[in-house]
N, C-alpha and C positions, 0 to 999 in steps of 0.2 A: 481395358488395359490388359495385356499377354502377361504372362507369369515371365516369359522372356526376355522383357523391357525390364523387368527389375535390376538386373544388374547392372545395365545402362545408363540406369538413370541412379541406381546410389553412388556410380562412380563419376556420373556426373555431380552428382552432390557434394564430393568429398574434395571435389574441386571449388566449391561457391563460396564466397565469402558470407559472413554472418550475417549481415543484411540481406543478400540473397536468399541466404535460407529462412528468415524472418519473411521474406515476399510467400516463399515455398510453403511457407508454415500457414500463410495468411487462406492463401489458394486452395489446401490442403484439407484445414480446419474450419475456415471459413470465418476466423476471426484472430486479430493478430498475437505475438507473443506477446508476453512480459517480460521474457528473457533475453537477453542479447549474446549470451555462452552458445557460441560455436557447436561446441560440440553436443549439447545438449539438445540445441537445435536440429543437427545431424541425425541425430538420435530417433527422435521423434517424430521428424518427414521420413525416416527411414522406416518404422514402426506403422503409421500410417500406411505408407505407399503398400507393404506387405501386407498387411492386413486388407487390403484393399482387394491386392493381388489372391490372397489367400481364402478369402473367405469371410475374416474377423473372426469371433468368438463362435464356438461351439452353441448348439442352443441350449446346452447344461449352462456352461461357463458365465453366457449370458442371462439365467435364471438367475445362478447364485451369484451375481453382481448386483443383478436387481434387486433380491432377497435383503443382500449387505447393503442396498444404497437408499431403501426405506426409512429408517432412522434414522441418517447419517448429511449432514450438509455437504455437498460436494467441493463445495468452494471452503479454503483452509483461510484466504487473504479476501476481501473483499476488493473490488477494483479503485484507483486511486483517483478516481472521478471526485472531485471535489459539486458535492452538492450544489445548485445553483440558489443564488443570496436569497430568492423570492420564495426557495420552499424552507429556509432553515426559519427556527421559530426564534422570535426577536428574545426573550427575555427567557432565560434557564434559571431556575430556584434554587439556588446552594443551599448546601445544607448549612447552617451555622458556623461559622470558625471558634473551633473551643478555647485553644488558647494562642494571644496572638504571638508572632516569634519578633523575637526583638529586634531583628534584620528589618522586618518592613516598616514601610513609611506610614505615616497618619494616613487613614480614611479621606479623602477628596484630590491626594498625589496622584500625579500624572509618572508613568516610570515609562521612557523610552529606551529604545534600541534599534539601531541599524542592524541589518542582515542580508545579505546579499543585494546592497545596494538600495535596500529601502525601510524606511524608520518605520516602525509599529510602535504605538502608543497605548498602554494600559491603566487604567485608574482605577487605583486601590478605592473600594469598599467597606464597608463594616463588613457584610457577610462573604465576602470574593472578590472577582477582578471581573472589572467590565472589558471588554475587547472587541472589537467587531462585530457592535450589533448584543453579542451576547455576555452572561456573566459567569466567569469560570470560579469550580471551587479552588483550586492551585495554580502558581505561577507555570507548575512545570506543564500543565494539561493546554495553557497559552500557547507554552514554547513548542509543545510537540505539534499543537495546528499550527504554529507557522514553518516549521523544520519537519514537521512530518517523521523526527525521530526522537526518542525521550531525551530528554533535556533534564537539569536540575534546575530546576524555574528562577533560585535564588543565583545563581551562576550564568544562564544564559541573560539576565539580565543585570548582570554587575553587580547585586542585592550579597554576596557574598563574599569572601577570600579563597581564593582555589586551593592556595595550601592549607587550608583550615578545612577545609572537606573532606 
């Protein structure tokens, strides 16, 4: 690639739509985003492409990256790959429930909820909640595998009053 094409081609970029640049990013990196921001997108086939064109890092720059990436996990999010059913382990050990809250149901209830078109069913426990194979210690640790974001376990399951919370 000429150092010449660069400007060709970010001015072609600033024309692409954000799936485009998601393709770009794909071809680029050689594995796809997690982003779908435009401009961020932009950003980074742009950063790439120059680097590319440029040289990349000094071989100081990329010493003391290295030096910094010894200790350090690169990854801040893990990928949202849901484990497959045959490696998760069937039964997790709660720790004890100290004291029980006076919202929940007796030990052998079934507590349902629909969510995005499909019912999930949880059965209260003496020491936690069975769910899928496994047993959680909190309502809300349920709610956030099936929503994938915090939840108040007594809430997303109608166990509570939203104005009392």
């Amino acid at each position: 690639m000429k150092t010449m094409d660069i400007p060709v081609q970010l001015a072609a970029m600033e024309k692409m739509t954000a799936t485009q640049l998601r393709e770009k990013h794909l071809e680029l990196f050689g594995e796809e985003s997690r982003s779908g921001n435009r401009q961020w997108l932009y950003r980074r086939c742009a950063w790439r492409l120059q680097a590319h064109a440029g040289g990349d890092l000094s071989d100081r720059a990329r010493d003391r990256a290295r030096e910094l990436a010894r200790d350090v996990d690169m990854r801040v999010r893990p990928p949202r790959q849901q484990p497959a059913a045959a490696t998760r382990p069937a039964v997790v050990r709660p720790a004890p429930m100290r004291d029980l809250d006076a919202r929940l149901p007796m030990p052998g209830t079934r507590i349902k909820r629909e969510y995005k078109g499909e019912v999930y069913e949880v059965e209260v426990l003496d020491g936690g909640f069975a769910f899928d194979g496994q047993v959680y210690r909190s309502l809300s640790a349920i709610a956030h595998a099936i929503t994938g974001a915090h939840w108040n376990g007594f809430l997303f399951f109608g166990l509570a009053d939203p104005r009392k919370e």
